[in-house]
Backbone as CSV, one residue per row, in Angstrom:
resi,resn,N_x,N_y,N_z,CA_x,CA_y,CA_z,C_x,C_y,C_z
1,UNK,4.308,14.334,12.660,3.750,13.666,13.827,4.655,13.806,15.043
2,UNK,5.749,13.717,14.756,6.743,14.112,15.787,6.484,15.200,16.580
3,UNK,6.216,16.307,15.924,6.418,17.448,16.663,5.452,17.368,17.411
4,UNK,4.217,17.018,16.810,3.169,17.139,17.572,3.039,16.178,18.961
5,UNK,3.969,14.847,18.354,3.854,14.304,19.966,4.686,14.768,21.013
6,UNK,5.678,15.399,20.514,6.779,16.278,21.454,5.763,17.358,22.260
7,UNK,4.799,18.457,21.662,4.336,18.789,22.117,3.365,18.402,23.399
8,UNK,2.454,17.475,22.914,1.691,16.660,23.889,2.432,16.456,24.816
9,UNK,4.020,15.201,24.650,4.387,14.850,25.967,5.327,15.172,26.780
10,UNK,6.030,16.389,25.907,7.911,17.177,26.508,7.533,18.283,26.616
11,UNK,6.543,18.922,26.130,6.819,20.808,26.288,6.013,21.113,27.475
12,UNK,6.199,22.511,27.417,5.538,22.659,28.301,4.048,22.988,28.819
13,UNK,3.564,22.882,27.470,1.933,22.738,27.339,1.285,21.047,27.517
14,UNK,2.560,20.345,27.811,1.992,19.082,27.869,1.125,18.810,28.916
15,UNK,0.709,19.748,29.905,-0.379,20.166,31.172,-1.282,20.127,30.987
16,UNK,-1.566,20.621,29.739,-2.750,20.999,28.867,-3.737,19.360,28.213
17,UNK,-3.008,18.126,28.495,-3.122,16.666,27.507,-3.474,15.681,28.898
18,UNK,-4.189,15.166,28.709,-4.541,14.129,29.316,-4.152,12.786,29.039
19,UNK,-3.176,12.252,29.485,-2.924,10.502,29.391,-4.204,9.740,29.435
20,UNK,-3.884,8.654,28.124,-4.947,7.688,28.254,-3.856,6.271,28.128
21,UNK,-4.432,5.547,29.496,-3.413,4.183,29.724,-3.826,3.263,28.339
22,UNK,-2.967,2.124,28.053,-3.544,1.379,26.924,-3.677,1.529,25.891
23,UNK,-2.911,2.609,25.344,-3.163,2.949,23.982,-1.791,3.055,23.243
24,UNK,-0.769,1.841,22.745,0.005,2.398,22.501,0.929,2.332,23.552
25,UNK,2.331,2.728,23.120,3.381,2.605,24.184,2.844,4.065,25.122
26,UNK,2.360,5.051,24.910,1.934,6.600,25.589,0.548,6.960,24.075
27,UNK,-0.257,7.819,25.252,-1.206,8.206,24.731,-1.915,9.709,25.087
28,UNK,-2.135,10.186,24.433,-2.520,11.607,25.613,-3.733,12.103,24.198
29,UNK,-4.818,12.997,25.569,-6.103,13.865,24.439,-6.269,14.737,25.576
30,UNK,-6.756,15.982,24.406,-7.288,17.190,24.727,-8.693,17.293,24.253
31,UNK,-9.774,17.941,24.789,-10.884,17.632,24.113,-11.957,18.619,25.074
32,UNK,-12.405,20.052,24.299,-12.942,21.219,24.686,-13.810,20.981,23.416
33,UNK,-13.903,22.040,22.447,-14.864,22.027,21.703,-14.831,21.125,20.209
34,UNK,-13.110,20.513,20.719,-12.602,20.437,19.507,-11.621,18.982,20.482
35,UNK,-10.978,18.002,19.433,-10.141,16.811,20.300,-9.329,17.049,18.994
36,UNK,-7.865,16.421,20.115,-6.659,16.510,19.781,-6.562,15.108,20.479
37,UNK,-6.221,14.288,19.969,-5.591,12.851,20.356,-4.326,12.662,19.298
38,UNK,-3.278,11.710,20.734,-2.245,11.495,19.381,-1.303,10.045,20.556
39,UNK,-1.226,8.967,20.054,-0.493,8.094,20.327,0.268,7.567,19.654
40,UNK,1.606,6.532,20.556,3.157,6.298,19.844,3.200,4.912,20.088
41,UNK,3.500,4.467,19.221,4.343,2.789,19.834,5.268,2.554,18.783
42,UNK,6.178,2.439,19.397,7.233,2.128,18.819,7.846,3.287,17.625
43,UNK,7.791,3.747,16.439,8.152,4.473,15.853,6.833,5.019,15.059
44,UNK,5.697,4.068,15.247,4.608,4.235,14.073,3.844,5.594,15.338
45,UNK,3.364,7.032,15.078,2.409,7.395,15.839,0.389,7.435,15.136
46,UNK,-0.136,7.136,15.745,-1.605,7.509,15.124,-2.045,8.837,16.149
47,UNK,-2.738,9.884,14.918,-2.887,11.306,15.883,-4.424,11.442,14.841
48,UNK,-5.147,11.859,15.262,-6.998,12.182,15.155,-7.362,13.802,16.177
49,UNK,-7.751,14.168,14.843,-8.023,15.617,15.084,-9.539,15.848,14.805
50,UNK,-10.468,16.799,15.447,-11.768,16.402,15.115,-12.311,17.798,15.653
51,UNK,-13.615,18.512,15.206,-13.875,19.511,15.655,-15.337,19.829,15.438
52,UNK,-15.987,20.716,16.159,-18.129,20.970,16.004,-18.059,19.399,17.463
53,UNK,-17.999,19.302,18.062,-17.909,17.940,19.227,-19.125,18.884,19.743
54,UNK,-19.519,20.437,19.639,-19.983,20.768,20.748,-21.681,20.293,20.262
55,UNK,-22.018,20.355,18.944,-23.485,19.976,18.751,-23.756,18.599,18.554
56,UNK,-22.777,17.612,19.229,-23.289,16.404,19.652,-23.638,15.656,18.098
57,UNK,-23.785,15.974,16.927,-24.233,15.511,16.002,-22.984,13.879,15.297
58,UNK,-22.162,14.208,15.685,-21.304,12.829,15.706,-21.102,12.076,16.806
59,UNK,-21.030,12.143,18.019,-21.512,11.834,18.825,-22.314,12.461,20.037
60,UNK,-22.251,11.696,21.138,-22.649,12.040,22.424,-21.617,12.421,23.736
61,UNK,-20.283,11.354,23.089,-19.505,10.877,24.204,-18.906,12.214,24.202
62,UNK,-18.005,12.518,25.328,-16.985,13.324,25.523,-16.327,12.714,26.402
63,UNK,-15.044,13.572,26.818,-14.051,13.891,27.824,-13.064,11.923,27.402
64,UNK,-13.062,11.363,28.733,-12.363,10.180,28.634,-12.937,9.013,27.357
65,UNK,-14.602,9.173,27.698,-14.955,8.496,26.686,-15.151,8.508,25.084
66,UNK,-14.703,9.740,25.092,-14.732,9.477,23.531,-13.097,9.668,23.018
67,UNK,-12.225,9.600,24.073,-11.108,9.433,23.944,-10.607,8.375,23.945
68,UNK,-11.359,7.205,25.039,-11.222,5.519,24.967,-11.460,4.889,23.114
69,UNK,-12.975,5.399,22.424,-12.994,5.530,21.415,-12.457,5.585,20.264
70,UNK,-11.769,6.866,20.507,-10.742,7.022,19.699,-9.067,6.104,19.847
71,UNK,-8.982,6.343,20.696,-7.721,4.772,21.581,-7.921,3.506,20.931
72,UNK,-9.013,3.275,20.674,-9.521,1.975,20.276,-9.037,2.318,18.486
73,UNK,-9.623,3.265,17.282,-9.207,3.468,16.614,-7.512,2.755,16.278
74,UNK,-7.222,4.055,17.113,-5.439,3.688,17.243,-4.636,2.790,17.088
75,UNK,-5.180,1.527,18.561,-4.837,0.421,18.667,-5.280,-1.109,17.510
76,UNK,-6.419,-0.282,16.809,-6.437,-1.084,15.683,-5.925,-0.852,14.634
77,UNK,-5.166,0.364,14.198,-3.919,0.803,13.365,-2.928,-0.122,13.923
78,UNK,-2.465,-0.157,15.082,-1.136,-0.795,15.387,-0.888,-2.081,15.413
79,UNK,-1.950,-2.232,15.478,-2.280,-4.013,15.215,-1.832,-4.503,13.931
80,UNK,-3.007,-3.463,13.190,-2.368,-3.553,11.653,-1.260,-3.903,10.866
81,UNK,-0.304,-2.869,11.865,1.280,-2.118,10.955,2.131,-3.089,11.673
């Protein structure tokens, strides 16, 4: 999980990730045909990988909103732990 959040938020593809506020101490998603979400708080990270987004058959949402979605996921892991 590490690496992968290093990627998202230190390298230099981190251009490529979109911040989502509220999720977590940092939060960032990518989301073309396929989503890459991955958030941190504190030492615990939650990361959701998902792919076919393009025939709508799991959902409808895209871009921010089905990234809020997924945020929500997250933040009910951290609640949890």
């Amino acid at each position: 999980s590490e690496m992968g959040w290093n990627e998202m938020s230190n390298s230099a593809n981190s251009s490529k990730y979109t911040p989502l506020p509220n999720v977590g101490d940092r939060a960032f998603y990518r989301i073309d045909n396929s989503l890459e979400f991955m958030s941190k708080k504190g030492k615990m990270y939650c990361s959701v990988q998902g792919s076919a987004f393009s025939t709508g058959d799991f959902t409808s949402d895209r871009g921010a909103a089905l990234a809020t979605k997924v945020g929500a996921l997250c933040t009910k892991m951290f609640a949890a732990g």
